[in-house]
C-alpha positions as CSV (number, residue, x, y, z in Angstrom):
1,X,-199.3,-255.0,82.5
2,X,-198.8,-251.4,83.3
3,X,-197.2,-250.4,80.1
4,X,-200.3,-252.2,78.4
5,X,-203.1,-250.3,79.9
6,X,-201.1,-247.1,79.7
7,X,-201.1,-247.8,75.7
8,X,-204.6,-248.8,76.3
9,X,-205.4,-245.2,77.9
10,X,-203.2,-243.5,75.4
11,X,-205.2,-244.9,72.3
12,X,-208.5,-244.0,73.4
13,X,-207.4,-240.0,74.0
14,X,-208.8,-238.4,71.2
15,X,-206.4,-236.7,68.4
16,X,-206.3,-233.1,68.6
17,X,-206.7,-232.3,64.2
18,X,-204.3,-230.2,63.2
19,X,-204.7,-226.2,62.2
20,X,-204.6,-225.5,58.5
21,X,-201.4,-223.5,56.9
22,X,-202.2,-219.5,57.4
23,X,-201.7,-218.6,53.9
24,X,-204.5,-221.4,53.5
25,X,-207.2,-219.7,56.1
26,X,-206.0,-216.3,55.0
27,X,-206.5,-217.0,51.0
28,X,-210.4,-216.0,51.3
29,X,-210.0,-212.8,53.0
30,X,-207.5,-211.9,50.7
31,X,-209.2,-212.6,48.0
32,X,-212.5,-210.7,49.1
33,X,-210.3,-207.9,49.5
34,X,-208.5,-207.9,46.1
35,X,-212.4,-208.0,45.0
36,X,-213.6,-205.1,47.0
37,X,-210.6,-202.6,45.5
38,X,-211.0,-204.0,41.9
39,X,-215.0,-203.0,42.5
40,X,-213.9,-200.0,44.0
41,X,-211.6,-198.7,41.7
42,X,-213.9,-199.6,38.7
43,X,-217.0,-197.4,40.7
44,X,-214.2,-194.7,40.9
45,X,-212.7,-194.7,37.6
46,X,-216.2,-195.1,35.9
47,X,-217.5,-191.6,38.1
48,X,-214.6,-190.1,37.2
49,X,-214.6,-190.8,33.0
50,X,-214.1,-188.2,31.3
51,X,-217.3,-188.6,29.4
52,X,-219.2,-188.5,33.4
53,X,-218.0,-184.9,33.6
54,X,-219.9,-182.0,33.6
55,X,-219.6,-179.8,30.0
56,X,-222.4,-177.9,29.7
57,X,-224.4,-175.7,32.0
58,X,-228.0,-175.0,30.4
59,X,-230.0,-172.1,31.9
60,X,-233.6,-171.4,31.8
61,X,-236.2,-169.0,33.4
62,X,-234.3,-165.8,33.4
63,X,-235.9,-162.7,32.3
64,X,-234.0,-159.6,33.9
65,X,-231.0,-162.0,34.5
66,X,-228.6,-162.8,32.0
67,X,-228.2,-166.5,32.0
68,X,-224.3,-166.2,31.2
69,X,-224.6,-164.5,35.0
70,X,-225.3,-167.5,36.4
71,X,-223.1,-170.0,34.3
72,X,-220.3,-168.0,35.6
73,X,-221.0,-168.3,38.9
74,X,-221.5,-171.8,38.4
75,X,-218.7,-172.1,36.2
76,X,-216.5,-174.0,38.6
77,X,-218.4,-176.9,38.4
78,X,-217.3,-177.8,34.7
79,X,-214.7,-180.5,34.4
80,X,-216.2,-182.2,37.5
81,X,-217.6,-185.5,37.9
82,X,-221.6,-185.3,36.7
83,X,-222.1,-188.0,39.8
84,X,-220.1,-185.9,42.5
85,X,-221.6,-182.4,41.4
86,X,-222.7,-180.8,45.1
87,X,-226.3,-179.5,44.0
88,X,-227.3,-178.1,47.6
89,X,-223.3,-175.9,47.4
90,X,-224.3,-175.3,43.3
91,X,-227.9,-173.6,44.4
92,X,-226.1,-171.8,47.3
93,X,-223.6,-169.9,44.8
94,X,-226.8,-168.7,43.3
95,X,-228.0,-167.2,46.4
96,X,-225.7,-164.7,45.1
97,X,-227.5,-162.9,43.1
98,X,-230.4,-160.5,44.4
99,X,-233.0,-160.8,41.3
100,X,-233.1,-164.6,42.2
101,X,-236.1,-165.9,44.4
102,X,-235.0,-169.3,43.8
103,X,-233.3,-171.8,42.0
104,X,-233.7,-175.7,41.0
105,X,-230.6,-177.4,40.0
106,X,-229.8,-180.8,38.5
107,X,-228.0,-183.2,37.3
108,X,-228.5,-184.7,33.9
109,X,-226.1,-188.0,33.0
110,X,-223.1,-187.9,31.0
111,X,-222.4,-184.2,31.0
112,X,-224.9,-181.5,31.9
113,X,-226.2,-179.8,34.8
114,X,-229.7,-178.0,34.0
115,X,-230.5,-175.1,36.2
116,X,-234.1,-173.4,36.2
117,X,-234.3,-170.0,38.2
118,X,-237.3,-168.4,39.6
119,X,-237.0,-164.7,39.3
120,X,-238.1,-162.1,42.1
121,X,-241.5,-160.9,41.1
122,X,-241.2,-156.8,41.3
123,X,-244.1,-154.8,42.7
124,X,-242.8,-151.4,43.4
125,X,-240.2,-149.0,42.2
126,X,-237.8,-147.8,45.2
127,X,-236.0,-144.8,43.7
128,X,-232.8,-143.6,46.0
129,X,-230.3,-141.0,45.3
130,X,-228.4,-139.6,42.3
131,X,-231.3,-141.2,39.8
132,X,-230.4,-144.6,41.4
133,X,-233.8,-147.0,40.9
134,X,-234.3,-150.3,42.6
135,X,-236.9,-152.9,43.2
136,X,-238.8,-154.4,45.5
137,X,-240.5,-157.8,45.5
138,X,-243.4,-158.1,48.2
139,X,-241.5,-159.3,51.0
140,X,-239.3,-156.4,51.0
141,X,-235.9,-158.1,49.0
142,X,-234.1,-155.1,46.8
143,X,-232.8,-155.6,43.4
144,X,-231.5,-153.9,40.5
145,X,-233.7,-154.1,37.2
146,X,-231.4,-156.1,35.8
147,X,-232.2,-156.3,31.9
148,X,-235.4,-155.1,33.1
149,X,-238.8,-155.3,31.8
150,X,-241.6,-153.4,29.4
151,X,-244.1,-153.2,32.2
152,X,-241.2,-151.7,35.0
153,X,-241.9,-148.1,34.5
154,X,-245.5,-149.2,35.1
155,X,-244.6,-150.2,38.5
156,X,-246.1,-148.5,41.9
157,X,-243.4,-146.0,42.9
158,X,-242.8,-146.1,46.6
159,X,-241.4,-142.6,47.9
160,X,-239.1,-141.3,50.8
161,X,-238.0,-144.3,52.0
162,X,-235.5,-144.4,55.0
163,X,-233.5,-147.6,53.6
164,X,-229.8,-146.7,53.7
165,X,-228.7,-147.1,49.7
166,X,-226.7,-150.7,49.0
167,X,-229.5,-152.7,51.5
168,X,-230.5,-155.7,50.8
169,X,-234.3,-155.4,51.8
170,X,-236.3,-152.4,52.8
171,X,-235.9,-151.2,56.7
172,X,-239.2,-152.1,58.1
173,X,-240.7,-148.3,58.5
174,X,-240.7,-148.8,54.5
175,X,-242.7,-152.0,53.9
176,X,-245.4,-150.4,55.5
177,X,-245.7,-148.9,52.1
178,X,-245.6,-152.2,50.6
179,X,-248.6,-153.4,52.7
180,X,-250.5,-151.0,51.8
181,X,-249.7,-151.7,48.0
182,X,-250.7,-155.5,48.7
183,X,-253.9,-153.8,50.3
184,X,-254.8,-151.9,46.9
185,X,-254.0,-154.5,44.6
186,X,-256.2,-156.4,46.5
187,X,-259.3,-154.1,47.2
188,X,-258.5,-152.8,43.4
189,X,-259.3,-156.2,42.6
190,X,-257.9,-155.8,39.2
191,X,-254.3,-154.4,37.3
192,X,-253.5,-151.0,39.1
193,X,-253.5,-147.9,37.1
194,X,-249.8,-146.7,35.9
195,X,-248.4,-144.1,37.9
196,X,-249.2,-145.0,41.5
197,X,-247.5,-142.9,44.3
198,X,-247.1,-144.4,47.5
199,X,-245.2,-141.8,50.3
200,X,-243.1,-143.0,53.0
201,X,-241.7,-140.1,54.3
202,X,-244.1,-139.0,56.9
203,X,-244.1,-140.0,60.5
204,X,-247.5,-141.0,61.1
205,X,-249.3,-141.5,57.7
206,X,-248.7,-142.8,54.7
207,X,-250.0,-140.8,51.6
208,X,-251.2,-142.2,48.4
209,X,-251.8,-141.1,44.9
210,X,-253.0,-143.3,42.7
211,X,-251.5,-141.5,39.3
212,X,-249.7,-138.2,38.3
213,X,-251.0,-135.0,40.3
214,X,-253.9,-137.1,42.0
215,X,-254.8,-135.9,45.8
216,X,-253.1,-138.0,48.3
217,X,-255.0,-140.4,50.8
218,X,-253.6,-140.8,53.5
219,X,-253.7,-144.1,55.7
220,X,-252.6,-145.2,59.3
221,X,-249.1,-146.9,59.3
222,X,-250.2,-149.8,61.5
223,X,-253.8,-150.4,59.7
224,X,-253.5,-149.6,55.6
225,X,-255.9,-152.6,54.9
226,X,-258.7,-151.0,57.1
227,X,-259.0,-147.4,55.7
228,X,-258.1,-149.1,51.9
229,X,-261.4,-151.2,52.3
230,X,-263.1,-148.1,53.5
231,X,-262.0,-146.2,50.7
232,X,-263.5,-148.3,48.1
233,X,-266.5,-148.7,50.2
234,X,-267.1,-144.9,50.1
235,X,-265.3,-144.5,46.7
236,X,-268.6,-142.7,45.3
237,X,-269.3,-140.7,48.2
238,X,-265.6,-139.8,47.4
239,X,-265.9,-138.7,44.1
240,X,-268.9,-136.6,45.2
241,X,-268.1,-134.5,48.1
242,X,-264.5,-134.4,47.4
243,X,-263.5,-134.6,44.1
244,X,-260.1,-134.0,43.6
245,X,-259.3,-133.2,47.1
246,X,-257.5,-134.8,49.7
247,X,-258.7,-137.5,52.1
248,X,-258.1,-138.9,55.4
249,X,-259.2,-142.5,56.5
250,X,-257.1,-143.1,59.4
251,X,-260.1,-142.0,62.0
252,X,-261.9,-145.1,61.9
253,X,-265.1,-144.9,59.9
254,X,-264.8,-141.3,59.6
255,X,-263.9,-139.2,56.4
256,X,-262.1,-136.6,56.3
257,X,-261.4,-134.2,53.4
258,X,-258.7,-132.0,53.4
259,X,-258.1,-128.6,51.8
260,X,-255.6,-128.4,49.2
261,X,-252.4,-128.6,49.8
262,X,-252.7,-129.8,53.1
263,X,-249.8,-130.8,55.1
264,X,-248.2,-131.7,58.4
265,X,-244.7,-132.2,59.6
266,X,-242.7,-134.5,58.3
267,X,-239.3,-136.3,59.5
């Protein structure tokens, strides 16, 4: 009886189901993965055709740059996959170059890279030793004329600057000068004449001439924009009491007119 309900109990249990082969539970994985690397390797063998890969290099905007300057400094980037091309690192190389304000660089599919410069806009002449000439943009940046320009000889000549030679931007006792160029250009109202002097070199003016052998005005360091909109205030008054004399606007509202020749100490 025993052996009966024990059979009894033993049938009832229920059947534990058996667990499939591995290579059976295994065979989807492996067949995602096989998957995965044949879609990866096709991604990677299309970027890297050899009809994906950067052959040309086209430049535009220069005008005192030679384009060929800055193929060649990108230059490294031809051969390379088109896809992979860094264009933040490619626009960093041109960083290089001091006529360049900025640059815009991209990609163009199968083979070409476009790059569109925007050149440093000039607004004075800097001239340093041994006949040496530079430029200055507004905010100071130095550069060399590069292929140069018709209008560059037209330029605002900015005189007896302290800027050590082989700077990169104007020491900041110069661009007081350039302040007070933005300050006539915008009191001028107009193109300035050809032949504008601005002088650096004293302590506690600044003197400008605006052409060959005019007097010299001289302005406060600290406050060109002030005595410039004074001067055109008073510009007939000027040209009556003091016509081809020397002036001072730096007192305030007062103008002074100086013998000729005038001078004080300078550095």
């Amino acid at each position: 009886m025993s052996s009966v309900l024990r059979t009894i109990r033993q049938s009832r249990r229920p059947r534990r189901p058996s667990r499939p082969p591995w290579w059976r539970v295994a065979a989807p994985f492996a067949g995602a993965a096989v998957l995965a690397g044949v879609a990866i390797w096709s991604v990677w063998a299309l970027v890297h055709a050899p009809f994906l890969s950067v052959r040309t290099i086209e430049v535009a905007g220069t005008e005192r740059l030679d384009a060929q300057e800055v193929r060649d400094l990108l230059a490294p980037l031809v051969g390379r996959p088109t896809l992979l091309v860094p264009l933040g690192q490619a626009r960093s190389r041109l960083a290089a170059l001091p006529q360049l304000a900025d640059a815009v660089v991209a990609r163009r599919l199968p083979d070409l890279i476009e790059v569109h410069v925007v050149e440093r806009v000039a607004v004075a002449r800097v001239p340093f030793g041994h006949g040496a000439v530079l430029l200055a943009d507004r905010d100071g940046a130095l550069f060399a004329p590069g292929r140069g320009r018709a209008d560059d000889a037209a330029l605002p000549t900015l005189h007896g600057v302290v800027t050590a030679p082989g700077a990169a931007r104007l020491d900041p006792r110069d661009r007081a000068g350039l302040r007070a160029l933005a300050a006539l250009r915008a009191a001028a109202d107009g193109p300035l004449p050809p032949g504008v002097v601005v002088d650096v070199t004293y302590d506690d003016r600044i003197e400008l001439r605006l052409g060959p052998g005019a007097p010299a005005i001289r302005l406060d360091r600290q406050h060109p924009e002030t005595n410039l909109a004074a001067l055109f205030a008073w510009r007939e008054t000027v040209a009556e009491l003091a016509p081809g004399r020397p002036v001072d606007l730096r007192f305030g509202n007062r103008l002074t007119v100086l013998p000729s020749g005038a001078d004080t100490a300078r550095r």
